[in-house]
BALOBA-1460 file (C-alpha; in Angstrom, 3 decimals):
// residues 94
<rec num="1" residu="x" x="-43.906" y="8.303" z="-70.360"/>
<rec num="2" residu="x" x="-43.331" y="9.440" z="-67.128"/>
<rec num="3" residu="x" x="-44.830" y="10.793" z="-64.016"/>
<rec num="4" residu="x" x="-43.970" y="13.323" z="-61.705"/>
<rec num="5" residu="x" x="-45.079" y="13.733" z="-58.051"/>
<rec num="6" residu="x" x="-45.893" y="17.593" z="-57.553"/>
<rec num="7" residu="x" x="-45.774" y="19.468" z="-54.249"/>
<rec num="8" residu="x" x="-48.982" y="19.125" z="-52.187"/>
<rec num="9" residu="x" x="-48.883" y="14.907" z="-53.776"/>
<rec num="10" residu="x" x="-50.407" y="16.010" z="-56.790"/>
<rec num="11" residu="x" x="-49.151" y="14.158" z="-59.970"/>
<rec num="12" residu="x" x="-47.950" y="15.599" z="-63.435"/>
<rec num="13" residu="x" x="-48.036" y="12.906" z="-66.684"/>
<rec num="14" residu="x" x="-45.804" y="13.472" z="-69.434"/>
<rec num="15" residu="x" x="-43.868" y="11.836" z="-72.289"/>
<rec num="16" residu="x" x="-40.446" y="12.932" z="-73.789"/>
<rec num="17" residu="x" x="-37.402" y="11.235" z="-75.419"/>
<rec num="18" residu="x" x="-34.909" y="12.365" z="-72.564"/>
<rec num="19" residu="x" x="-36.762" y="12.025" z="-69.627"/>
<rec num="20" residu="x" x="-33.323" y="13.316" z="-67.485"/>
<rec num="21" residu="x" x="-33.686" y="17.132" z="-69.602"/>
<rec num="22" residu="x" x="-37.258" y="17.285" z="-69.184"/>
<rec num="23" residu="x" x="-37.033" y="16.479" z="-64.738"/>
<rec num="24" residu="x" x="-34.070" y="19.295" z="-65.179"/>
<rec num="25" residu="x" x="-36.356" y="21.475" z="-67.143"/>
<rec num="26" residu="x" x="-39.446" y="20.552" z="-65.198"/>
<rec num="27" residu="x" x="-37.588" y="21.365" z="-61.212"/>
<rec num="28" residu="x" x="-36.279" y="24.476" z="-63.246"/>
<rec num="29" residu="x" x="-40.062" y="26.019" z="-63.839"/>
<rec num="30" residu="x" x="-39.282" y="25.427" z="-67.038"/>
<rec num="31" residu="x" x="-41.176" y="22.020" z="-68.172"/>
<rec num="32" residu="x" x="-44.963" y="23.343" z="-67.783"/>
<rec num="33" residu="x" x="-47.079" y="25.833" z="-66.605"/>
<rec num="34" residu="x" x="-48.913" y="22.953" z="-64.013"/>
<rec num="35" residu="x" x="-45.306" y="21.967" z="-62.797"/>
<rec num="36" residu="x" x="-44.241" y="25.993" z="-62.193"/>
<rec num="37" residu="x" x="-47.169" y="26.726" z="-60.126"/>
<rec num="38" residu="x" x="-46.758" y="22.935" z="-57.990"/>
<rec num="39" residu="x" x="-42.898" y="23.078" z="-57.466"/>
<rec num="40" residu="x" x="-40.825" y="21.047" z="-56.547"/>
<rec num="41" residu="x" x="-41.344" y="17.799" z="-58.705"/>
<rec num="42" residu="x" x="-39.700" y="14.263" z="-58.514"/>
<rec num="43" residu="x" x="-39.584" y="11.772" z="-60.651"/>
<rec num="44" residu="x" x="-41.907" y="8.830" z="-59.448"/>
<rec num="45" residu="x" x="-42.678" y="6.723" z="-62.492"/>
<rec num="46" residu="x" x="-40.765" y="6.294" z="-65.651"/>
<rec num="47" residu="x" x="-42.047" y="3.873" z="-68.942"/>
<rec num="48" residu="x" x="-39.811" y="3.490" z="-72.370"/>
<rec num="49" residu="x" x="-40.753" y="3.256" z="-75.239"/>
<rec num="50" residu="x" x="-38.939" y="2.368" z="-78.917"/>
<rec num="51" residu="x" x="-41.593" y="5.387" z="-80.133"/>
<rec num="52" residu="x" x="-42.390" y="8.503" z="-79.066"/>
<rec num="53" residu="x" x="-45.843" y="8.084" z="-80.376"/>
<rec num="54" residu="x" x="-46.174" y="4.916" z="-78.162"/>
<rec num="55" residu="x" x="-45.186" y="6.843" z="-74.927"/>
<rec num="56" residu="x" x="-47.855" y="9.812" z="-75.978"/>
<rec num="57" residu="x" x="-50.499" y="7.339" z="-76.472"/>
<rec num="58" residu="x" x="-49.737" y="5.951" z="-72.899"/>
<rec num="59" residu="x" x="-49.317" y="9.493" z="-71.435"/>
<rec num="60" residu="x" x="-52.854" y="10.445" z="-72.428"/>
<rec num="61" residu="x" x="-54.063" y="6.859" z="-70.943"/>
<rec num="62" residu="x" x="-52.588" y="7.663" z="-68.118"/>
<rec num="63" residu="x" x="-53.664" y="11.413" z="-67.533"/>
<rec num="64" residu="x" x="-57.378" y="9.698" z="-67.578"/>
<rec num="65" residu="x" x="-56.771" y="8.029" z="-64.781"/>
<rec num="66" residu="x" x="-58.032" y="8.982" z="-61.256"/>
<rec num="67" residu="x" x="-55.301" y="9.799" z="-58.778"/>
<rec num="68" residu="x" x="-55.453" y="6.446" z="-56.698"/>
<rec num="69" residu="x" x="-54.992" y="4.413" z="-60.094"/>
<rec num="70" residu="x" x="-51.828" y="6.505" z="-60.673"/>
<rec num="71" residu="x" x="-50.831" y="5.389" z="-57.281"/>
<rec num="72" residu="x" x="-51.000" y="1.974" z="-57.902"/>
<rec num="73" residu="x" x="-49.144" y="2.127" z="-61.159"/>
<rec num="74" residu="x" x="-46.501" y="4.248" z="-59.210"/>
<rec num="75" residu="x" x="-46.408" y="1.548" z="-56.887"/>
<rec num="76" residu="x" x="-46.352" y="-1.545" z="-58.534"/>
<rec num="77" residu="x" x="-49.692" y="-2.984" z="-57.987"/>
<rec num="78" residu="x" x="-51.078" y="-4.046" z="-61.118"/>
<rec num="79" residu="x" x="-54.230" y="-5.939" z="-59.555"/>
<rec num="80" residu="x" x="-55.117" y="-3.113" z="-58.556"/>
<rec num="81" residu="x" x="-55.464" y="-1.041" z="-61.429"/>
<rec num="82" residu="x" x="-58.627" y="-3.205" z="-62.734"/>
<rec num="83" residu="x" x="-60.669" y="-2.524" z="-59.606"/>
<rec num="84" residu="x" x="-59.603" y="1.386" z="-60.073"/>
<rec num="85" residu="x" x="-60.784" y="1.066" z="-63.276"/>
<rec num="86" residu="x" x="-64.271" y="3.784" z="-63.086"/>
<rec num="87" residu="x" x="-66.864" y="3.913" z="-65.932"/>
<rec num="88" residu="x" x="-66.879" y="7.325" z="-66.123"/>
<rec num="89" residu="x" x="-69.627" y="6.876" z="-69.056"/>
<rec num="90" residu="x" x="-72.709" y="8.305" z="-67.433"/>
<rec num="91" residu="x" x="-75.320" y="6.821" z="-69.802"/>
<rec num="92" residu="x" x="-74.082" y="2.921" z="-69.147"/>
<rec num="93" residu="x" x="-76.890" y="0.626" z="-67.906"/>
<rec num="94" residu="x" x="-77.215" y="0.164" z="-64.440"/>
């Protein structure tokens, strides 16, 4: 699972089994229609996994995450990813 930063600081999520032809393909325009249109990319994140099923469960965890959570993944800061943590579950009691 990885995650690119996109121009304008915007972030792409992905998951691949050779994460160094998917950046080529990605700063190419080739990866994905989001990357084409917010070139260039870098690599700012990268997670292995023995499965590729593994790294697309964690991809799609991650893609639900707001943009300041991704920043504190990208950074290191595990504390903080509980307090980022957002119910986004609009019928929990208040």
């Amino acid at each position: 699972m990885y995650i690119l930063e996109c121009a304008k600081g915007c972030y792409y999520t992905g998951s691949t089994k050779n994460p160094d032809k998917r950046l080529a393909l990605h700063q190419n325009g080739q990866g994905s229609n989001y990357t084409r249109r917010n070139l260039p990319v870098r690599l700012v994140y990268l997670e292995k996994f023995q499965r590729i099923d593994e790294a697309f469960h964690r991809e799609k965890q991650v893609q639900g995450w707001s943009h300041a959570k991704k920043e504190a993944l990208i950074a290191g800061n595990k504390g903080m990813l509980h307090e980022l943590a957002v119910c986004r579950n609009e019928s929990r009691s208040k």
